[in-house]
Backbone as JSON Lines, residues from 0, in Angstrom:
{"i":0,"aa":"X","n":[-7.38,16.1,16.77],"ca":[-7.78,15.93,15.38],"c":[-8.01,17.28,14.71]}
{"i":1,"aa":"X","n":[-8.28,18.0,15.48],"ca":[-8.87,19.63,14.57],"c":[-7.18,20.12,14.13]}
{"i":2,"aa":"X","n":[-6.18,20.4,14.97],"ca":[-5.14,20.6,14.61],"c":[-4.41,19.79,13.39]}
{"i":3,"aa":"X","n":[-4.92,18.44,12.93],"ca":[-4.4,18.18,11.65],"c":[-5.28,18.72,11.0]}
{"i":4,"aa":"X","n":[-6.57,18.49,11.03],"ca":[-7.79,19.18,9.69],"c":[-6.85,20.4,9.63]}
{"i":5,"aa":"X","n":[-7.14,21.24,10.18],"ca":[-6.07,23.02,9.74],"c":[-5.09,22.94,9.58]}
{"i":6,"aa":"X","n":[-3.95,22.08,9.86],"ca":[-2.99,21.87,8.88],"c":[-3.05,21.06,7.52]}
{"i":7,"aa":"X","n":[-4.17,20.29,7.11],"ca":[-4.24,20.03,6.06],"c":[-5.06,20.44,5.23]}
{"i":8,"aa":"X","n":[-5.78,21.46,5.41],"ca":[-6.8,22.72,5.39],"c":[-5.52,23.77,4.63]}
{"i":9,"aa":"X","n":[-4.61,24.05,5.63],"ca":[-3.81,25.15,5.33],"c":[-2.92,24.85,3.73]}
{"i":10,"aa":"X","n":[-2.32,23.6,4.07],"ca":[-1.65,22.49,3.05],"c":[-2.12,22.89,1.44]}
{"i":11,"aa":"X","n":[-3.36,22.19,1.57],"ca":[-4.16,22.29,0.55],"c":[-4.44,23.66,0.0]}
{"i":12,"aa":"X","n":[-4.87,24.85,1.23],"ca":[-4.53,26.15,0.01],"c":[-3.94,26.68,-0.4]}
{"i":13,"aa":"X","n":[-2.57,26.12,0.12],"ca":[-1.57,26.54,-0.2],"c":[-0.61,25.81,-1.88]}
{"i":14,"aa":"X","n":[-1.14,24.84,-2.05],"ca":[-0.59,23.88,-3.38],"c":[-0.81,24.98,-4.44]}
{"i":15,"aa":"X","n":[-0.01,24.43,-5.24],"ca":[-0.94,25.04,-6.63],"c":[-0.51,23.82,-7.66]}
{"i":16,"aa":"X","n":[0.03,22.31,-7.25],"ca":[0.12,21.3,-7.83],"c":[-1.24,20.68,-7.83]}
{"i":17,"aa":"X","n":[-1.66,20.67,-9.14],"ca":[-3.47,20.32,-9.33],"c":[-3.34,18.43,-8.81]}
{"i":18,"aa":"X","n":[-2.33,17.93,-9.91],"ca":[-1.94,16.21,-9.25],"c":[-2.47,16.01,-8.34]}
{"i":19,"aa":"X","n":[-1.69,17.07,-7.42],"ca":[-1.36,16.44,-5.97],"c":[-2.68,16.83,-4.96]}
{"i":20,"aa":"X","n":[-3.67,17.72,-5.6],"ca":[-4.8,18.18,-5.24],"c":[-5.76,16.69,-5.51]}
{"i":21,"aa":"X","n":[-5.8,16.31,-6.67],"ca":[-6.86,15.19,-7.26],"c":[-5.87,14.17,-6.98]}
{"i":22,"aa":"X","n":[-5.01,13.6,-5.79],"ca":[-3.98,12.46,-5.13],"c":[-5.05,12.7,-4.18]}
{"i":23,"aa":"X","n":[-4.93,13.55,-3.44],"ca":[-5.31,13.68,-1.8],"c":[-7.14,13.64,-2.2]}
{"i":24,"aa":"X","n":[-7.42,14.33,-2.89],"ca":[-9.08,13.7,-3.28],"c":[-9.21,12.35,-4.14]}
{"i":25,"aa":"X","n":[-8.86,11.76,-4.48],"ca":[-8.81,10.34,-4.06],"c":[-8.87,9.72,-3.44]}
{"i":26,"aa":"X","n":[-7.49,9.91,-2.64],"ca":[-7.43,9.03,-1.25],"c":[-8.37,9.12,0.19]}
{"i":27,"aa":"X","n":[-8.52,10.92,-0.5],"ca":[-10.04,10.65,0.96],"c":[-11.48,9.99,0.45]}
{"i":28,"aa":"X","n":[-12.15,10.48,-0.8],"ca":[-12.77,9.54,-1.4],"c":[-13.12,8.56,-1.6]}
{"i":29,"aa":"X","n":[-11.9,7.68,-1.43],"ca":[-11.74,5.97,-1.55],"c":[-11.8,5.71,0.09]}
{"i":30,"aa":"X","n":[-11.08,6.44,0.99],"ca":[-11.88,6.08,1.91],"c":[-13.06,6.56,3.15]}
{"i":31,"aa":"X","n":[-13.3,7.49,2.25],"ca":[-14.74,7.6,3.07],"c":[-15.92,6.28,2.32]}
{"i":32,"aa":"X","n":[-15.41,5.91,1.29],"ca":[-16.48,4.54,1.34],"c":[-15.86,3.47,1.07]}
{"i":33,"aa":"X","n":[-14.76,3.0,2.01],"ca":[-14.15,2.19,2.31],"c":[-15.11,1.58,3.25]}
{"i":34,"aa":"X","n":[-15.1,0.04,3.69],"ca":[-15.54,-1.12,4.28],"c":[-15.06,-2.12,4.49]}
{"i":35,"aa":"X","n":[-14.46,-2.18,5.91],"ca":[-14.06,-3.28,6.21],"c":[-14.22,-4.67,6.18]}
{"i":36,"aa":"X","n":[-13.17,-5.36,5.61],"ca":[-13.43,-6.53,4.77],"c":[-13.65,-6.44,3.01]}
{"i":37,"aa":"X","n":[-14.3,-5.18,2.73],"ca":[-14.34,-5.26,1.47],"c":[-13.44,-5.8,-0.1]}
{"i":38,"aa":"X","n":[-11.76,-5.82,0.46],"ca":[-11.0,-6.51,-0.23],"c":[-11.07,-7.93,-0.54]}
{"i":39,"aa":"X","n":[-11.24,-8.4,0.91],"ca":[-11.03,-9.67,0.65],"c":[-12.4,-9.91,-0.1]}
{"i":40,"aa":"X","n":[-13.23,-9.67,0.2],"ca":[-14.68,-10.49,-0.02],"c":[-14.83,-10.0,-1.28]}
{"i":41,"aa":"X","n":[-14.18,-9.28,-2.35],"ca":[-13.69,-9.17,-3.63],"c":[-13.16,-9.93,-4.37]}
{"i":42,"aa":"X","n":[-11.65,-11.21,-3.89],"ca":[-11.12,-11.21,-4.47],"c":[-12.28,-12.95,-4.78]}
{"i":43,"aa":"X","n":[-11.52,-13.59,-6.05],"ca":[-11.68,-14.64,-6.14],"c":[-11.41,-15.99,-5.27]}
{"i":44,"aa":"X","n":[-11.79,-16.82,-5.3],"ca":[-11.33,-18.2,-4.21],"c":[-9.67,-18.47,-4.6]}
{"i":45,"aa":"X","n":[-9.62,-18.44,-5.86],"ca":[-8.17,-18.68,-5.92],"c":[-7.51,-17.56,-5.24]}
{"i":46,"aa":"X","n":[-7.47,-16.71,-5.71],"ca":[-6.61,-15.18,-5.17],"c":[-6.2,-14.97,-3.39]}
{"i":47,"aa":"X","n":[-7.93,-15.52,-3.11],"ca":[-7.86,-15.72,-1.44],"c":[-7.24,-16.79,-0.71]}
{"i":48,"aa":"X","n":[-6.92,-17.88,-2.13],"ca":[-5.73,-19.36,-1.29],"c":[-4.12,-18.92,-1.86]}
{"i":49,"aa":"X","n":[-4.46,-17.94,-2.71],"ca":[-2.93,-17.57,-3.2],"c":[-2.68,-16.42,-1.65]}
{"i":50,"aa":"X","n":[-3.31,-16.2,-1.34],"ca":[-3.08,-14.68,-0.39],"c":[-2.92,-15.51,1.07]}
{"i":51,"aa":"X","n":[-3.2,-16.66,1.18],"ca":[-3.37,-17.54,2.71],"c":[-1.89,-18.45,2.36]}
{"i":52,"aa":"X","n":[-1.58,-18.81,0.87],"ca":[-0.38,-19.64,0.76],"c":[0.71,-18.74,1.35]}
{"i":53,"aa":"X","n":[0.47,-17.16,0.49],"ca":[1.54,-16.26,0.98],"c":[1.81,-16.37,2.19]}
{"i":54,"aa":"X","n":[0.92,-16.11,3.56],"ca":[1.01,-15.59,4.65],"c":[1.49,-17.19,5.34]}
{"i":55,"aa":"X","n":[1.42,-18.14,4.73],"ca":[2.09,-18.71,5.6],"c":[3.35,-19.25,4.81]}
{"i":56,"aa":"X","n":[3.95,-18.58,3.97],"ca":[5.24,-18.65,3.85],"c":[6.01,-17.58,4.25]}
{"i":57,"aa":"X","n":[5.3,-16.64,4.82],"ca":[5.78,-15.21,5.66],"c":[6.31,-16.16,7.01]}
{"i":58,"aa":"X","n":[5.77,-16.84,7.24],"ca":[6.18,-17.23,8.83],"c":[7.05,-18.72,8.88]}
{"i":59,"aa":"X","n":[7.36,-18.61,7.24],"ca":[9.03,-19.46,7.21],"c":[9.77,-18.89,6.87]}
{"i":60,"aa":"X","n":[10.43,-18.57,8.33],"ca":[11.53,-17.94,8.29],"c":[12.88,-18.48,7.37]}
{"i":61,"aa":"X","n":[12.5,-19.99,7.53],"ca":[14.0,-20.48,6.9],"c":[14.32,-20.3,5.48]}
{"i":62,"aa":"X","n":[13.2,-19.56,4.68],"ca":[13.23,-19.31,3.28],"c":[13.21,-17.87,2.98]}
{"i":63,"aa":"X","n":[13.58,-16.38,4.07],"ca":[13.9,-15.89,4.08],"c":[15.5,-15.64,3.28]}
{"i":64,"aa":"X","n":[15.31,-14.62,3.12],"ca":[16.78,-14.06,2.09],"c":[17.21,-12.71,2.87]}
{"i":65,"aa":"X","n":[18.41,-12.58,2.93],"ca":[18.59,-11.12,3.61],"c":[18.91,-10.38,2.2]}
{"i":66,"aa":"X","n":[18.77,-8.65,2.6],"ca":[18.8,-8.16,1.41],"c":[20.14,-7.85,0.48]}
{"i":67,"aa":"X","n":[20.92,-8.54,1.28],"ca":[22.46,-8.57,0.34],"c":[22.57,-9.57,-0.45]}
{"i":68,"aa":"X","n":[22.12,-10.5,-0.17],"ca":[21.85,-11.85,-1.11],"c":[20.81,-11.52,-2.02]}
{"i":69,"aa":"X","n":[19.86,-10.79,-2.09],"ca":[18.84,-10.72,-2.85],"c":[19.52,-9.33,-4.04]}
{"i":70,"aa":"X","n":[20.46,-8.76,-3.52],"ca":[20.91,-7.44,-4.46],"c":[21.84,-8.73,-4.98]}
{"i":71,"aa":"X","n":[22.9,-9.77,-4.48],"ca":[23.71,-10.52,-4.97],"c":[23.32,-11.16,-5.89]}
{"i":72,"aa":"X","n":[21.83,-11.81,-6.2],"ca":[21.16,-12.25,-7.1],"c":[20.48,-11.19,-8.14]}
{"i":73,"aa":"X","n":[20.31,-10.37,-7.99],"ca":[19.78,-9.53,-8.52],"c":[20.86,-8.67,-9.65]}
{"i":74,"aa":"X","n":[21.93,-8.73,-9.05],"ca":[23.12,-7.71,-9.98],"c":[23.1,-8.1,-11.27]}
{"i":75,"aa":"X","n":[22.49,-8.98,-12.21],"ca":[22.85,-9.31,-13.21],"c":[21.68,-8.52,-14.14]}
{"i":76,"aa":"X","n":[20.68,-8.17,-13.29],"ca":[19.79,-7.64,-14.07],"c":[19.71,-5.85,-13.66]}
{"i":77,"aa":"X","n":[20.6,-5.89,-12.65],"ca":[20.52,-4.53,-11.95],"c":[21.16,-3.35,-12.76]}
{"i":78,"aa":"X","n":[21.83,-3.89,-13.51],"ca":[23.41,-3.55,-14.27],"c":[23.2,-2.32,-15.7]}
């Protein structure tokens, strides 16, 4: 772990993209008070049966699309 800190130690003094300075302080920010579970126990009851409908239409496969059919449907707006 110390060998990434000093490479992202080094990283960082080396930028001079401010963005990309206040990107990476964000993302450590958000999760140093990150909490597990905290998403879900956010969202609404609906949101959490829309998010349980999803996951089990993830595991029907038979309504899967491969992604040539989905660019094949898609070309009309792709254009």
């Amino acid at each position: 772990m110390a060998a990434i800190k000093e490479d992202l130690h080094k990283l960082i003094d080396t930028t001079t993209d401010e963005k990309l300075l206040e990107d990476i302080f964000m993302i450590l920010s958000s999760r140093r008070n990150y909490k597990e579970g905290s998403l879900w126990t956010s969202l609404t009851e609906a949101q959490k049966q829309e998010v349980l409908a999803s996951e089990s239409e993830i595991g029907n496969k038979s309504a899967w699309i491969s992604q040539e059919e989905m660019k094949r449907r898609s070309s009309k707006w792709l254009r």
